[in-house]
C-alpha positions in Angstrom: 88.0 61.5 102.7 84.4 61.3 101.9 82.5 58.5 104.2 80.3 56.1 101.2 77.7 54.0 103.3 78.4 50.1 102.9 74.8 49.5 101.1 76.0 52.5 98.3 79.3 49.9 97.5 77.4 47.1 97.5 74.9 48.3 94.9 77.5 50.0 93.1 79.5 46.7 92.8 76.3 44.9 91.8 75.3 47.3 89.2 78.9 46.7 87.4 78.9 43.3 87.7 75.3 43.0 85.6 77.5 45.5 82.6 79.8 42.7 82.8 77.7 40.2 82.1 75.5 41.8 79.8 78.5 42.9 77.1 79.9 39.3 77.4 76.3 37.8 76.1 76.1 40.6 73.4 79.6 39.2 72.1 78.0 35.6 72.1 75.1 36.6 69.9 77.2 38.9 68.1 79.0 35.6 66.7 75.9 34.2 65.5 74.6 36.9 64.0 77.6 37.2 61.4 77.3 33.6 60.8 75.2 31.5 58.0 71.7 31.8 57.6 69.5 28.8 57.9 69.1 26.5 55.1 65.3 25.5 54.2 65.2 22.0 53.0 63.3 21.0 49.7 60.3 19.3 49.3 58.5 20.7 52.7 54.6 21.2 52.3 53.2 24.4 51.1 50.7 26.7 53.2 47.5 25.5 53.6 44.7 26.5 51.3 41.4 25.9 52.1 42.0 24.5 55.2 44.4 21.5 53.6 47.9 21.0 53.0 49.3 20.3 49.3 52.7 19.7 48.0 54.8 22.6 47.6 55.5 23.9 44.3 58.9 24.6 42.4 58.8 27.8 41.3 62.3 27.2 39.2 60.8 24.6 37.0 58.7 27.0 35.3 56.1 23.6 34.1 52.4 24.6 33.8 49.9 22.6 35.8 49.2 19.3 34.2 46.1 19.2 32.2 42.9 16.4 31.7 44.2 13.8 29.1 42.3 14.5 25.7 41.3 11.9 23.5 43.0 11.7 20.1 42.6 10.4 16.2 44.9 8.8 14.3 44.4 9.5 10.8 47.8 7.9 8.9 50.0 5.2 9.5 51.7 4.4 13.2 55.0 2.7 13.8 54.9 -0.3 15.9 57.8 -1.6 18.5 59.7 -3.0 16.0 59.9 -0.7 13.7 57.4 -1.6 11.2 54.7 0.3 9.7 51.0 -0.4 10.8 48.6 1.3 8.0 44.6 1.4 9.7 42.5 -1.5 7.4 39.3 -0.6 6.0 36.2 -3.4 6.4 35.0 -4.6 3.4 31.5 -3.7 2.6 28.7 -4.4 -0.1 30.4 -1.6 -2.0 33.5 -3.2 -2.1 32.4 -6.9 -2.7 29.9 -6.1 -5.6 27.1 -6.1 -3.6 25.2 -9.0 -1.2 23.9 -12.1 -1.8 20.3 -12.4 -3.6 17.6 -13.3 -1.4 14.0 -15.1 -2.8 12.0 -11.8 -2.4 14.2 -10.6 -4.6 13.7 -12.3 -7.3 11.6 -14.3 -9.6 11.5 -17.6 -11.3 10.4 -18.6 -15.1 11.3 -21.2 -17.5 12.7 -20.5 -20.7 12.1 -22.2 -24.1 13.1 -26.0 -24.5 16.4 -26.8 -26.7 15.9 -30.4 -27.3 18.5 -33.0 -28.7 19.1 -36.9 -29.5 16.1 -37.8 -26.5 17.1 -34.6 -24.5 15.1 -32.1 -23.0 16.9 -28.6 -22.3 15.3 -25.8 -20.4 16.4 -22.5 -19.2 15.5 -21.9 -15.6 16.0 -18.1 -15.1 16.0 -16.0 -12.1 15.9 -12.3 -12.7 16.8 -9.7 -10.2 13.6 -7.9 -9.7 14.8 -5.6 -6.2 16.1 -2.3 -6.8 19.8 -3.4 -5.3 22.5 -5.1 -6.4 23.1 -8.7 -5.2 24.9 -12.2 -6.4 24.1 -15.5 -7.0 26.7 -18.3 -6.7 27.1 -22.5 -7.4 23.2 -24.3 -7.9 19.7 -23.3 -7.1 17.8 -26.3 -6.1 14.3 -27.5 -8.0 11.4 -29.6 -7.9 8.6 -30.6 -9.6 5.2 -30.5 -8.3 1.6 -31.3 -8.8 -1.6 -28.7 -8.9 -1.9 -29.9 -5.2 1.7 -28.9 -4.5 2.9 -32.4 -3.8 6.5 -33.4 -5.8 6.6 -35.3 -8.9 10.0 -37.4 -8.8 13.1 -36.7 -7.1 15.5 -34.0 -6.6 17.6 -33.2 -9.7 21.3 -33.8 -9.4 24.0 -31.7 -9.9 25.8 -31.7 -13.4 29.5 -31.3 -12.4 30.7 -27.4 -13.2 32.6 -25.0 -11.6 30.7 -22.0 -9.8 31.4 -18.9 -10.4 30.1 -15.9 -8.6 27.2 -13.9 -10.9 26.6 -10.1 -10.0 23.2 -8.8 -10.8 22.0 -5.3 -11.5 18.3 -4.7 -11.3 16.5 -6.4 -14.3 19.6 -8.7 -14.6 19.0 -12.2 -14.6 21.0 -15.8 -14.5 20.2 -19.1 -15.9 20.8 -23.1 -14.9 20.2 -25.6 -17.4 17.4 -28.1 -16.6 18.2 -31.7 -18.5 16.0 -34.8 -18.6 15.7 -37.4 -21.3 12.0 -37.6 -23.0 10.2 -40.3 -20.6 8.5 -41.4 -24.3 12.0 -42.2 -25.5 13.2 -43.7 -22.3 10.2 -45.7 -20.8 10.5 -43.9 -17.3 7.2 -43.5 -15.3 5.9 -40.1 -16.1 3.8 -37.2 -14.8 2.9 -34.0 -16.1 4.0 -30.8 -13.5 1.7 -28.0 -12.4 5.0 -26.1 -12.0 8.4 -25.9 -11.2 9.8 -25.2 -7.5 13.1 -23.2 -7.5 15.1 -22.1 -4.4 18.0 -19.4 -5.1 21.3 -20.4 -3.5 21.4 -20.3 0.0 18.3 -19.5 0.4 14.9 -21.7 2.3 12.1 -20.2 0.8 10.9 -21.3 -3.1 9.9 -19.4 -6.5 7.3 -21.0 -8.4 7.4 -21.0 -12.2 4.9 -22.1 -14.2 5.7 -25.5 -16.1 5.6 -25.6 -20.2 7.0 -28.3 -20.7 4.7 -31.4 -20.6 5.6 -34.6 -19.2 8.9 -35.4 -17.4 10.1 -38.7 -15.8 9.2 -39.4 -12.4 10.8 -42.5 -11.7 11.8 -45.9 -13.5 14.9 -45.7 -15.6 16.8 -42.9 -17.2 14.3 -40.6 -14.9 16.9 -38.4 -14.0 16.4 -34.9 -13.8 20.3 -32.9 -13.9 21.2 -29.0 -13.2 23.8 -27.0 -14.3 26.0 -24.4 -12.1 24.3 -20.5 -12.7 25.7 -18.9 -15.5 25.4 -14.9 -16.3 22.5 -14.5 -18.8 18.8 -15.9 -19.5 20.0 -19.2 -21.4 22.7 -20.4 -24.0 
């Protein structure tokens, strides 16, 4: 029998003890290692770029990167909640509406031959369209009488009742009112005899002056009326 020194067993026993153990923690991991592989959940941030962190994208969507919004023009009709159709207006213009109202630079005043009747006097006042546009004239110009010093002779004319009607003018176009006083020599009124007539276009501040052929007209007293008619298309009847 062969003599083995006690410190031989005892490092003999230790060395198997440490196999032992060794192929019993190789089993453990063993079991693991067949097992599931770790799940990654969604949503988790993306590598940092730059030096910041960003959302992570989804490569299984396959969407492009959203773009700037761009302006757009709609050129036909929309539909609106409720099912109806909304078609874009247009604004009316001076094109549309036969053209814009006449101004007094535009124009120019005169005064027409008389047409006298039973102790009437009847005169044209005309206002002809002297611009190179297009404009109206609507409803009563106004008028007065006045002296070689500019002063007025008389009162206002009134209005003879009409209806108004809305008169285009081309260039060289003109419209007329109808100017009606009875003879002061017939009547007995007060009379005077004008420098010139005064005439302000519709709407309008600023006055034409016309000369005045007409001799005398009635300033005041009775039957010194002086009437106008609404502006009619034309240079007289």
């Amino acid at each position: 029998m062969v003599y083995t020194p006690r410190s031989a067993r005892h490092g003999a026993l230790l060395v198997g003890t440490v196999a032992v153990l060794g192929l019993l923690t190789a089993c453990g991991n063993g079991a693991d290692v067949h097992g599931s592989p770790p799940v990654t959940a969604s949503g988790t941030a993306a590598p940092a770029q730059d030096g910041k962190s960003g959302p992570a994208s989804n490569p299984a969507s396959g969407s492009a990167p959203a773009s700037a919004p761009q302006a757009t023009v709609s050129t036909g009709s929309s539909r609106s909640p409720g099912g109806r159709t909304k078609t874009p207006t247009t604004p009316a213009t001076a094109a549309t509406t036969g053209g814009s109202r006449c101004h007094t630079s535009g124009l120019s005043a005169s005064v027409g031959r008389n047409d006298p009747g039973a102790g009437q006097e009847n005169f044209p006042v005309v206002l002809t369209n002297k611009s190179g546009r297009t404009c109206t004239l609507r409803g009563y110009p106004g008028a007065a009488f006045v002296n070689g010093s500019g002063g007025q002779l008389g009162a206002d004319p009134r209005r003879e009742p009409g209806s108004p009607e809305t008169v285009t003018l081309r260039p060289g176009q003109s419209a007329w009112t109808g100017l009606t006083f009875s003879n002061p020599a017939v009547s007995g009124a007060k009379q005077a005899t004008p420098a010139a007539l005064l005439v302000t276009p519709p709407d309008e501040r600023d006055p034409l002056k016309a000369a005045w052929p007409g001799g005398p007209v009635p300033v005041s007293g009775n039957s010194s009326s002086v009437r106008l008619t609404v502006l009619s298309p034309g240079t007289g009847p």
